[in-house]
PLY file of the C-alpha trace (Angstrom):
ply
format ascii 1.0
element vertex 337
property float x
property float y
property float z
element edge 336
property int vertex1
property int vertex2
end_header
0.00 0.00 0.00
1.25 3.64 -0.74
2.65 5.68 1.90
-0.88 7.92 3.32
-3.22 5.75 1.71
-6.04 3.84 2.94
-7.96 0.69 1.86
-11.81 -0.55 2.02
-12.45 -2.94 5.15
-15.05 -4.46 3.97
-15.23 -7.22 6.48
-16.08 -4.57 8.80
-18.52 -2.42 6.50
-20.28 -6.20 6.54
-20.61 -6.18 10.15
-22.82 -3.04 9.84
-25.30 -4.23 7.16
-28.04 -5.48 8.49
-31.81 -6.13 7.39
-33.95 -6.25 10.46
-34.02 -4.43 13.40
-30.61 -1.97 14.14
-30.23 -0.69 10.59
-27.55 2.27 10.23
-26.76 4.64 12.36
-24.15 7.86 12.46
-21.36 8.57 15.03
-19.80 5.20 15.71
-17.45 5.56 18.61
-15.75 2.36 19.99
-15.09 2.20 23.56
-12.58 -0.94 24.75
-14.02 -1.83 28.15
-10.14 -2.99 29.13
-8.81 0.50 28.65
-6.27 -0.88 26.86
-5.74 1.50 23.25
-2.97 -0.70 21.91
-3.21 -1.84 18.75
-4.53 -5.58 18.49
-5.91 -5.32 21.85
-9.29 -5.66 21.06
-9.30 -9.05 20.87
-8.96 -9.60 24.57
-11.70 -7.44 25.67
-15.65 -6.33 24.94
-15.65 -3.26 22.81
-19.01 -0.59 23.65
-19.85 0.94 20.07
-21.85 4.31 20.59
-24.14 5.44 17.81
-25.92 8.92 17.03
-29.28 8.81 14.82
-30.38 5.51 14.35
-33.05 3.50 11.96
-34.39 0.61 13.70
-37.08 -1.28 11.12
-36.74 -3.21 8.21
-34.62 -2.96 4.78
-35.65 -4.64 1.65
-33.49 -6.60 -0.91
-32.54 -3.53 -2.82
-31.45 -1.49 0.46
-34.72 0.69 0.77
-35.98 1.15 4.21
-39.55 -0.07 4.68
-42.59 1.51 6.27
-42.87 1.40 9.91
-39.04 2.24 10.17
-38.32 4.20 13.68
-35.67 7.06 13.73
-34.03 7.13 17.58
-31.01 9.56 18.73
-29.09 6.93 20.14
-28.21 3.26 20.37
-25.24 1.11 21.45
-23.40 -2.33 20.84
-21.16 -4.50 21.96
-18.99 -6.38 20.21
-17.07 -9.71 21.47
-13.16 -9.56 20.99
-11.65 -7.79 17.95
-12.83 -8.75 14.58
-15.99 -8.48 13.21
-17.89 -11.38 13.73
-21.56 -11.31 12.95
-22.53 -13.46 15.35
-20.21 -11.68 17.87
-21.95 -8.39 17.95
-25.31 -7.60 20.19
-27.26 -3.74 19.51
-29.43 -2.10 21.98
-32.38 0.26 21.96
-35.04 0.86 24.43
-38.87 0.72 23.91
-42.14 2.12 25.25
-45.02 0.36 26.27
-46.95 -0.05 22.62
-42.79 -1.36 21.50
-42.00 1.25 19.55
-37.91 1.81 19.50
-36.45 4.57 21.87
-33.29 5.98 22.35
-31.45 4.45 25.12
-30.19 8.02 26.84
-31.96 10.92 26.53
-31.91 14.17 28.71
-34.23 14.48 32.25
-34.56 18.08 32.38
-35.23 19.41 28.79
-38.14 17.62 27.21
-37.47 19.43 23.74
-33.98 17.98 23.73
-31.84 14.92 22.59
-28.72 13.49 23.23
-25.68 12.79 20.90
-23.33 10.75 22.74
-19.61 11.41 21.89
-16.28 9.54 22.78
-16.34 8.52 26.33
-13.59 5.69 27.73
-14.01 2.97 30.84
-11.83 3.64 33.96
-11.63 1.56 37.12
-15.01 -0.47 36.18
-17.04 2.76 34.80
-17.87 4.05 31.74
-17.61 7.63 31.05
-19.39 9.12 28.05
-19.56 12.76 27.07
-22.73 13.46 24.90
-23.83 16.84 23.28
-27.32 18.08 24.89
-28.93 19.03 21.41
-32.15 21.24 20.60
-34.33 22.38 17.37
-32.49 25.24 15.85
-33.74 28.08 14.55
-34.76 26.17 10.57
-32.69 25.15 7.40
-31.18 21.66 6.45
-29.20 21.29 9.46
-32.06 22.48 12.15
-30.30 21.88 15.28
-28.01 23.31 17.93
-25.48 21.92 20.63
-26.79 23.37 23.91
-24.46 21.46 26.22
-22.35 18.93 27.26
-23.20 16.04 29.67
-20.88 13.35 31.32
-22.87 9.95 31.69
-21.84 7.22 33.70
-22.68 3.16 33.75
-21.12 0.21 35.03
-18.74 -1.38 32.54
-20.32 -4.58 33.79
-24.05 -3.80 32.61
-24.26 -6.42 29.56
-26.56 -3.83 28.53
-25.03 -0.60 27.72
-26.33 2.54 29.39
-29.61 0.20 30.51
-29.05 2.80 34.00
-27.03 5.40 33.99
-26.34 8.31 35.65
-26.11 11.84 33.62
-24.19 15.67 34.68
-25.78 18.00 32.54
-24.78 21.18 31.78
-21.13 20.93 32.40
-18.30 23.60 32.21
-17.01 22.31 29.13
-19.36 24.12 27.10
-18.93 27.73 26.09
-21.51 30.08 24.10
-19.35 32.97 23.12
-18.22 34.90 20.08
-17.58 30.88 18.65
-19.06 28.43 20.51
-16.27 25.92 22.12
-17.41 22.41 23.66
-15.16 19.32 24.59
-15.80 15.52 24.03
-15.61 14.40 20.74
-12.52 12.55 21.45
-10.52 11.11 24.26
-7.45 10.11 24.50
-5.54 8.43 27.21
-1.84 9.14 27.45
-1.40 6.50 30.11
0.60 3.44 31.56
-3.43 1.80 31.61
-3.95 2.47 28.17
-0.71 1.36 26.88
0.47 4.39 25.64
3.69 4.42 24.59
4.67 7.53 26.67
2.44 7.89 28.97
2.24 11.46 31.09
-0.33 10.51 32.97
-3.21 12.60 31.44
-6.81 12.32 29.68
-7.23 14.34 26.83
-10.03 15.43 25.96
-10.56 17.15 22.59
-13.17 19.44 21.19
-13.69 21.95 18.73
-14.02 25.71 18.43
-16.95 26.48 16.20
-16.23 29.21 13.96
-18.17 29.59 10.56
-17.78 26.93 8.49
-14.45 25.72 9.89
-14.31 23.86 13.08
-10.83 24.22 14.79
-8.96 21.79 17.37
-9.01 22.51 21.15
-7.77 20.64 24.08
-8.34 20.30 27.29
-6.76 17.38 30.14
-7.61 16.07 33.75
-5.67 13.29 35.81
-8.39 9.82 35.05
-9.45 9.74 38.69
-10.68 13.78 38.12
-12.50 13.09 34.80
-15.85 13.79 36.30
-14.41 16.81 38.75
-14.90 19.74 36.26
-13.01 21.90 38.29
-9.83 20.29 37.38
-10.38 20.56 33.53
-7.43 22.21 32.52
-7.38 24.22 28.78
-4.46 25.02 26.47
-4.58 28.19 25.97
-1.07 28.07 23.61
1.57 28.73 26.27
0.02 27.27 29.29
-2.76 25.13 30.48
-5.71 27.44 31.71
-8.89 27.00 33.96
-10.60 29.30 31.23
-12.29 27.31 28.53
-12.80 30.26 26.84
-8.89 30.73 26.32
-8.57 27.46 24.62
-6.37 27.93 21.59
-6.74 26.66 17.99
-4.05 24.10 16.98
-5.59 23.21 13.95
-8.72 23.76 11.41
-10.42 22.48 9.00
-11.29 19.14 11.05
-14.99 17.34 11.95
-17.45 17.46 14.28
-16.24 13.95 14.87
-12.53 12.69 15.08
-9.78 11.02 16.71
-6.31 11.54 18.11
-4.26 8.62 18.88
-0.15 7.97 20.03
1.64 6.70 17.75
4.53 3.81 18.56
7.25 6.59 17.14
6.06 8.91 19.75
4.38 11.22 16.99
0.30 11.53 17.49
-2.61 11.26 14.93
-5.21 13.07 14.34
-8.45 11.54 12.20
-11.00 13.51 10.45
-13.20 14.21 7.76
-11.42 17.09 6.08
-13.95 20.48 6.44
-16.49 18.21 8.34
-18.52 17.35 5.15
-16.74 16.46 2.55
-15.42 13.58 0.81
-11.98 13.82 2.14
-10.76 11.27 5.00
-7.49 13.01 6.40
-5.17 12.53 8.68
-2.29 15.10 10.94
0.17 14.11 12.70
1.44 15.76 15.58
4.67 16.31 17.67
2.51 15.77 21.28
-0.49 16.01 22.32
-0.96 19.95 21.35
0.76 19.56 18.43
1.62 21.61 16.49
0.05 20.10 13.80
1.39 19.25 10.48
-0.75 19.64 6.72
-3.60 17.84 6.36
-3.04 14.50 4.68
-5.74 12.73 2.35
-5.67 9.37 2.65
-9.03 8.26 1.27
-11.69 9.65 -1.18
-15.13 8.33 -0.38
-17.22 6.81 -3.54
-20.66 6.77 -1.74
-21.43 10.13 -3.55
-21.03 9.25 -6.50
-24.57 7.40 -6.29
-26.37 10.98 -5.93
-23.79 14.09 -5.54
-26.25 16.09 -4.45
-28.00 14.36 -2.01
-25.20 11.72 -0.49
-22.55 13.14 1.74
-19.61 11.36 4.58
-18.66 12.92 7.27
-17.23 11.75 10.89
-14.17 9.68 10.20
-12.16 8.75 13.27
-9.96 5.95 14.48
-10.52 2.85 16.16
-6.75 1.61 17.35
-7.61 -1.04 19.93
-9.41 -2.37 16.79
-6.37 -1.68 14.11
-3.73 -4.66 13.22
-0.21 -2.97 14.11
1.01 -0.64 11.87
-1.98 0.09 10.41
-5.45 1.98 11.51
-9.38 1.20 10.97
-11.12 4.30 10.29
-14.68 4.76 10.50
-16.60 7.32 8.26
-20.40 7.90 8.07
-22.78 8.02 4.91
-25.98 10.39 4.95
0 1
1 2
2 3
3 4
4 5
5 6
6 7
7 8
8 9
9 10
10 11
11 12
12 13
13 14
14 15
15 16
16 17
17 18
18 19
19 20
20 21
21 22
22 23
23 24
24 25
25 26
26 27
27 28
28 29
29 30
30 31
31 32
32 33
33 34
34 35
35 36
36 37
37 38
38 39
39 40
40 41
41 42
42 43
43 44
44 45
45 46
46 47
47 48
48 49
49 50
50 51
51 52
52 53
53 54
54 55
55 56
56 57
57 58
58 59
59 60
60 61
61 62
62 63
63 64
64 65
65 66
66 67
67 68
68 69
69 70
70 71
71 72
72 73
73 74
74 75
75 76
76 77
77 78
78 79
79 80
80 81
81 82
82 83
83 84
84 85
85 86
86 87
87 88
88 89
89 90
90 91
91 92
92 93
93 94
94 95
95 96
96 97
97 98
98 99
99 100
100 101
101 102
102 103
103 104
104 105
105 106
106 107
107 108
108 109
109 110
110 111
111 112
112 113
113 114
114 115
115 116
116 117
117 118
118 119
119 120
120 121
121 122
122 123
123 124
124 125
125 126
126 127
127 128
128 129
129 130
130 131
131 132
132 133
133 134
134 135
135 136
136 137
137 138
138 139
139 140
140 141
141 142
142 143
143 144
144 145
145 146
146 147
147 148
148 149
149 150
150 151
151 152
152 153
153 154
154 155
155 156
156 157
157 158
158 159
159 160
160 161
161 162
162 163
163 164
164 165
165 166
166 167
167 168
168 169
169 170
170 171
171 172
172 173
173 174
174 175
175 176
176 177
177 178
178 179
179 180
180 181
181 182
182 183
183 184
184 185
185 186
186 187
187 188
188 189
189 190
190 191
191 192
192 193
193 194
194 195
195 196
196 197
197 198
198 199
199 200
200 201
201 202
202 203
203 204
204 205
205 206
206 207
207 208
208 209
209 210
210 211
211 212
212 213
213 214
214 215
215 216
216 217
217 218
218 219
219 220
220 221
221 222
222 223
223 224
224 225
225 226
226 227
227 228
228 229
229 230
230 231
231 232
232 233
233 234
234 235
235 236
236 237
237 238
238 239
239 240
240 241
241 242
242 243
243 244
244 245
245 246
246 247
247 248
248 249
249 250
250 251
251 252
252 253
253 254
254 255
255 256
256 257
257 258
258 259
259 260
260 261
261 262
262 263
263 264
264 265
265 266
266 267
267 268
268 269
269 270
270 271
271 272
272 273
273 274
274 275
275 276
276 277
277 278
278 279
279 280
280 281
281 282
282 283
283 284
284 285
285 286
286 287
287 288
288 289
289 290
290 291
291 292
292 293
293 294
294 295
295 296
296 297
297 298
298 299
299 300
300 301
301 302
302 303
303 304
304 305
305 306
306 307
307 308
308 309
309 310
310 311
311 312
312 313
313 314
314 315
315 316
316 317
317 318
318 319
319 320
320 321
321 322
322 323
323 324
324 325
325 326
326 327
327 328
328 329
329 330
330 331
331 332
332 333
333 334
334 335
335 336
């Protein structure tokens, strides 16, 4: 394979297609229940995936969804060991009383809003899982706004993901101001636990700043045993790590709502997006720590699904799944509207 160039999985892309019952969904975070990041590593553990939007119904021989087909904010899986099995992977939804599907978090305290769980990671036997607190927006293709950011937390020894849970809304790592800054979308642990290969000690947890039609990279990091003590959120600012999310500093653009940033075995880090959020365009950056700085955005894949109707079929959301990646390599996710 060329230097920066990626490959279909299709084993994996097989995993996903299904007929009946859990039929698509966006998002697609994978969450090793071990801890444990390393490539290969997967196959000695339960991997939580975490889904967005889903379609739970039925899908016809020629890939059409048919009537009766529910639309939910959420759902989750888990999949058995590392490789993708059919018979290895279990989804989960919730329903009402007359069955009809239901999302399996959803906020207490806003009955107008949904949640759109993020990246999250299991420590010491919990799972934590930061999720945008969403609301209608104000009209327009994409009618919808991030309100908030909530930290849920489960057992890692539920068999059923999120089946109780308990949820911090409205957290400090969520800022309205002249570009609206929230942390979540990925985590990554630079630790001894997670088999990093030079550890510091630290969670990071990424996010983005917001400005028009570019979404930038922030940081922010918090020892694992403070992740749900806001107060010790920590922000770089671009000389020093602040208290003030609203001095988190850009350290790189053009990236998606969704992405990854992972340590590399050379001691270099990468960074996995969907270059300008929507667009074909699965890139990569690789970066001298944590922070950066950042090199050039790297193409590594163009998408095809457009091709079947430009105008109405986009990707976006491409991230990295290491604990699931053969050494030397990574398996990137992207998703299909």
């Amino acid at each position: 394979m060329p230097p920066y160039s990626a490959t279909p999985a299709p084993d994996w892309d097989t995993l996903f297609h299904r007929s009946s019952g859990w039929t698509g969904a966006d998002a697609a975070y994978a969450l090793p229940l071990s801890g444990d990041y390393r490539p290969g590593s997967g196959d000695a553990t339960h991997t939580v995936w975490v889904f967005d939007d889903t379609f739970i119904g039925d899908v016809d021989a020629s890939g059409h969804r048919l009537p009766g087909t529910a639309l939910v904010n959420n759902t989750f899986a888990v999949l058995n060991g590392g490789q993708p099995v059919l018979d290895q992977i279990q989804f989960y939804w919730r329903t009402d009383a007359a069955s009809n599907p239901q999302a399996m978090v959803k906020p207490s305290t806003c009955t107008i809003c949904w949640y759109w769980p993020i990246d999250g990671i299991a420590l010491s036997g919990t799972i934590y899982l930061y999720v945008l607190e969403m609301a209608p927006g104000s009209g327009g293709v994409f009618n919808f706004q991030v309100v908030g950011i909530s930290l849920l937390t489960t057992p890692a020894s539920s068999p059923v993901p999120f089946d109780s849970y308990t949820a911090v809304d409205n957290t400090p790592l969520f800022a309205n101001g002249s570009s609206q800054i929230y942390f979540g979308q990925a985590v990554m642990p630079n630790t001894a636990a997670a088999g990093a290969p030079r550890p510091d000690g630290y969670l990071y947890v990424y996010g983005t700043r917001n400005d028009p039609f570019n979404k930038k990279l922030v940081v922010s990091r918090v020892l694992p045993g403070d992740i749900a003590n806001f107060s010790q959120y920590r922000f770089w600012d671009g000389k020093r790590w602040s208290k003030f999310i609203t001095r988190a500093a850009s350290l790189t653009d053009r990236i998606s709502a969704e992405f990854n940033v992972s340590p590399l075995a050379d001691g270099r880090f990468l960074l996995v997006f969907q270059l300008d959020g929507l667009s074909r365009d699965v890139a990569v950056r690789y970066g001298a720590s944590p922070i950066g700085p950042w090199g050039s955005a790297i193409p590594v894949y163009h998408a095809p699904e457009p091709d079947i109707d430009p105008a109405n079929v986009y990707t976006y959301n491409a991230k990295g799944h290491p604990h699931l990646s053969r050494p030397g390599e990574m398996l990137i996710s992207y998703n299909v509207n």
